[in-house]
C-alpha positions as CSV (number, residue, x, y, z in Angstrom):
1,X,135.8,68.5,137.2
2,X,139.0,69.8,138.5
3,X,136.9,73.0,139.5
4,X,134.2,71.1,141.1
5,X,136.6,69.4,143.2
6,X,138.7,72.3,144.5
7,X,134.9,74.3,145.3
8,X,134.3,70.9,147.0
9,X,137.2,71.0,149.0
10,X,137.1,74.9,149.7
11,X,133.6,74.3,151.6
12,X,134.7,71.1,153.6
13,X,137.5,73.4,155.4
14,X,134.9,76.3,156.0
15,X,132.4,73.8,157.2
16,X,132.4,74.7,160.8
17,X,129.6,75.5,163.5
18,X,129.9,78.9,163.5
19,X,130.1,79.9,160.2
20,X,126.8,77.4,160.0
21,X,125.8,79.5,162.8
22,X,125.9,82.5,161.3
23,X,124.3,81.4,157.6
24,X,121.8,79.8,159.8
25,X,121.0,82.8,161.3
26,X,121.1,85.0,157.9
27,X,118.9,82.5,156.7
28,X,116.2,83.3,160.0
29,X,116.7,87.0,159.5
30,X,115.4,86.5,155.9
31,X,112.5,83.8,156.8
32,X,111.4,85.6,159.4
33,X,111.6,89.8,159.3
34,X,112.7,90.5,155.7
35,X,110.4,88.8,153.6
36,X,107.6,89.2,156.0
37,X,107.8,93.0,155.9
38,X,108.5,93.3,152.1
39,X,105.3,90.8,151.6
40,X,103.4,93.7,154.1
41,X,104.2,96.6,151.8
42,X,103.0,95.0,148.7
43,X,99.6,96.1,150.6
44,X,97.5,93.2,149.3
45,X,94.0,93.5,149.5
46,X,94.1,89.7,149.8
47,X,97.7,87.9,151.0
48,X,98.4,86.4,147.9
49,X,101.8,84.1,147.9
50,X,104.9,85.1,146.0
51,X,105.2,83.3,142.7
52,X,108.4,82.3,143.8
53,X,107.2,80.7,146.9
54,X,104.9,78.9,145.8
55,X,104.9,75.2,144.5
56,X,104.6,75.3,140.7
57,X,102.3,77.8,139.4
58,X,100.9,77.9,136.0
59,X,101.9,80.4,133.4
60,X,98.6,82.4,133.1
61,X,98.6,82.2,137.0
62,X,101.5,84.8,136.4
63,X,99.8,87.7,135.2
64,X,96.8,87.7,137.1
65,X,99.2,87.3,140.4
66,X,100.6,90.6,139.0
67,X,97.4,92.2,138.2
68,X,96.6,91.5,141.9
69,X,99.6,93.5,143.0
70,X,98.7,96.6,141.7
71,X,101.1,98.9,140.8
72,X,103.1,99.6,144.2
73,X,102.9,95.9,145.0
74,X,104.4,95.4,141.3
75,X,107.1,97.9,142.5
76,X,108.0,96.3,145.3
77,X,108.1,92.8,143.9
78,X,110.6,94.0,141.2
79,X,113.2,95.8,144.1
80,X,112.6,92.5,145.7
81,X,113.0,90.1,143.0
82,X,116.2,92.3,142.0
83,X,118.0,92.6,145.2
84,X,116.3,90.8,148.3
85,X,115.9,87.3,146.3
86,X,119.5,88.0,144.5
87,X,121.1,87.6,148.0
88,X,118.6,84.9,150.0
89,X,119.8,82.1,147.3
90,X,123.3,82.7,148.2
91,X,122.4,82.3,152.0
92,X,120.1,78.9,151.5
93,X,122.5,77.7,149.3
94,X,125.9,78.3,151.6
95,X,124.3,77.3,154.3
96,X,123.5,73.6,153.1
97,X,126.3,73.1,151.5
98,X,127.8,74.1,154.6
99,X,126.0,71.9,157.1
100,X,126.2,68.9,154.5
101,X,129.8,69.2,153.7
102,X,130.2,69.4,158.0
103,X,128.0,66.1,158.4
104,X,129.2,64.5,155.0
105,X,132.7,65.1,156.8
106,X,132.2,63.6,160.2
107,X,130.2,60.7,157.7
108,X,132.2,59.6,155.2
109,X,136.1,58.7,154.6
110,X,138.0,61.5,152.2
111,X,137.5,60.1,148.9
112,X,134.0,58.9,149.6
113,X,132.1,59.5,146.7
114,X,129.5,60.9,149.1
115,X,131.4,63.8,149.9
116,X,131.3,65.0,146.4
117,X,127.5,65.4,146.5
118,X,127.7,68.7,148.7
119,X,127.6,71.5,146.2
120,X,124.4,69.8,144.6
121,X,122.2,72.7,146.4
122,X,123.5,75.0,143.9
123,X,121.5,73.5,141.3
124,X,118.4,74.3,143.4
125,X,120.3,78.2,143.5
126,X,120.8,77.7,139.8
127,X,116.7,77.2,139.2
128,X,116.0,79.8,141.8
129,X,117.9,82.7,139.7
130,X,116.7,81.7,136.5
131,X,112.8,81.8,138.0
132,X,113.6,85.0,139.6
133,X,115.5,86.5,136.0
134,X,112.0,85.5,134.3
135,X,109.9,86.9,136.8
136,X,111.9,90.3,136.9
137,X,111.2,90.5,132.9
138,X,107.6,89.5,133.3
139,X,107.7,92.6,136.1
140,X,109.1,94.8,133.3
141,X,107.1,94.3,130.9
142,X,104.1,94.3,132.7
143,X,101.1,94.7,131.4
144,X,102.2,93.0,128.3
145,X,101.5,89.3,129.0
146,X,104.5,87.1,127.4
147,X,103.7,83.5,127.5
148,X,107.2,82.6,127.1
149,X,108.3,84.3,130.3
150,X,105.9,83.4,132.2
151,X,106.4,79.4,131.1
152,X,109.9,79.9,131.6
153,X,109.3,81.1,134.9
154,X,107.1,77.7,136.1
155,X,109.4,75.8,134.1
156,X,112.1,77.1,136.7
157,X,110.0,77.4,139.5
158,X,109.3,73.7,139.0
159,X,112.7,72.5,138.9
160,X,113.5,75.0,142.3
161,X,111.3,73.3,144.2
162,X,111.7,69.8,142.4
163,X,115.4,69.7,143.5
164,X,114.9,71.3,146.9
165,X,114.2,67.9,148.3
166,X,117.4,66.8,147.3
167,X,119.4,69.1,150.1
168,X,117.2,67.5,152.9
169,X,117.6,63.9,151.9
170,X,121.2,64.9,151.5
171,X,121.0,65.9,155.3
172,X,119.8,63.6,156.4
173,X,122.1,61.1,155.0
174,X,125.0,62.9,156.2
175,X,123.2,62.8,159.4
176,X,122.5,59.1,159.0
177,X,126.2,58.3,158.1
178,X,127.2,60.2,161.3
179,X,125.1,58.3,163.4
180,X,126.3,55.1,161.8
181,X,129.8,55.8,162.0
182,X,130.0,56.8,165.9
183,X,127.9,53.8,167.1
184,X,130.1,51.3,165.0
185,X,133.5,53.3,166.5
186,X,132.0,53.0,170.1
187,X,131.3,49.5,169.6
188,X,135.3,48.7,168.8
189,X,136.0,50.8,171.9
């Protein structure tokens, strides 16, 4: 707990706008120019949604996904999965911790038990790398179909996007509590 405290603490000082700013815009770079242009050279016939982006997805839905892709989409996926979707959880997941920890801050008193909610995204980061470690061994061992694997993988995908929520109602808590806290000190004033 010790640990969890002092990683707390280490994001509260760094919570500032600009380095929101700039995981912010890390996190635009990768919505809207990386993953677009890595989705257009998998050269579907038929856009077909990343198994990783998408909302749950069944086990057998797995391998026909990467029959679809062919065997330069397949390629592409792996790099992807290997390095593009190594780094983009890091950037999601810094950035709301960041912007929590900066709203949980202006929210709640030091020693709030509120405050110690904002490393909770990395659970969601957690899920994410475990879906993207089960997809890269499914990409391996392509064309063998392993059931495990691919269960694995919508077990984790499940759990990504089931704990996604979380960071937004976080948000908008800190956001909330913000709110709150200014209206009640420019009431005393």
């Amino acid at each position: 707990m010790h640990s969890y405290s002092q990683l707390s603490r280490w994001f509260y000082r760094r919570a500032t706008l600009p380095a929101i700013g700039v995981f912010l815009v890390l996190l635009i770079v990768f919505r809207a120019w990386i993953f677009p242009s890595l989705q257009a050279r998998m050269r579907l016939s038929t856009p077909l949604e990343q198994l990783d982006a998408r909302i749950g997805f069944a086990a057998n839905e797995a391998h026909e996904y990467l029959i679809a892709l062919g065997e330069g989409g397949r390629e592409v996926y792996w790099w992807t999965e290997l390095v593009v979707d190594s780094l983009f959880p890091i950037v999601y997941t810094v950035s709301s911790i960041l912007l929590i920890s900066y709203l949980f801050d202006k929210a709640f008193a030091e020693g709030s038990i509120w405050r110690r909610l904002n490393l909770l995204p990395l659970l969601v980061m957690l899920a994410d790398y475990l879906e993207n470690t089960a997809i890269l061994a499914l990409l391996s061992s392509f064309p063998v179909q392993n059931g495990v694997l691919a269960q694995l993988a919508s077990i984790a995908n499940g759990l990504k996007w089931g704990l996604a929520p979380m960071i937004f109602i976080l948000l908008l808590i800190g956001a909330g509590g913000w709110i709150a806290g200014e209206r009640s000190r420019s009431k005393r004033h």
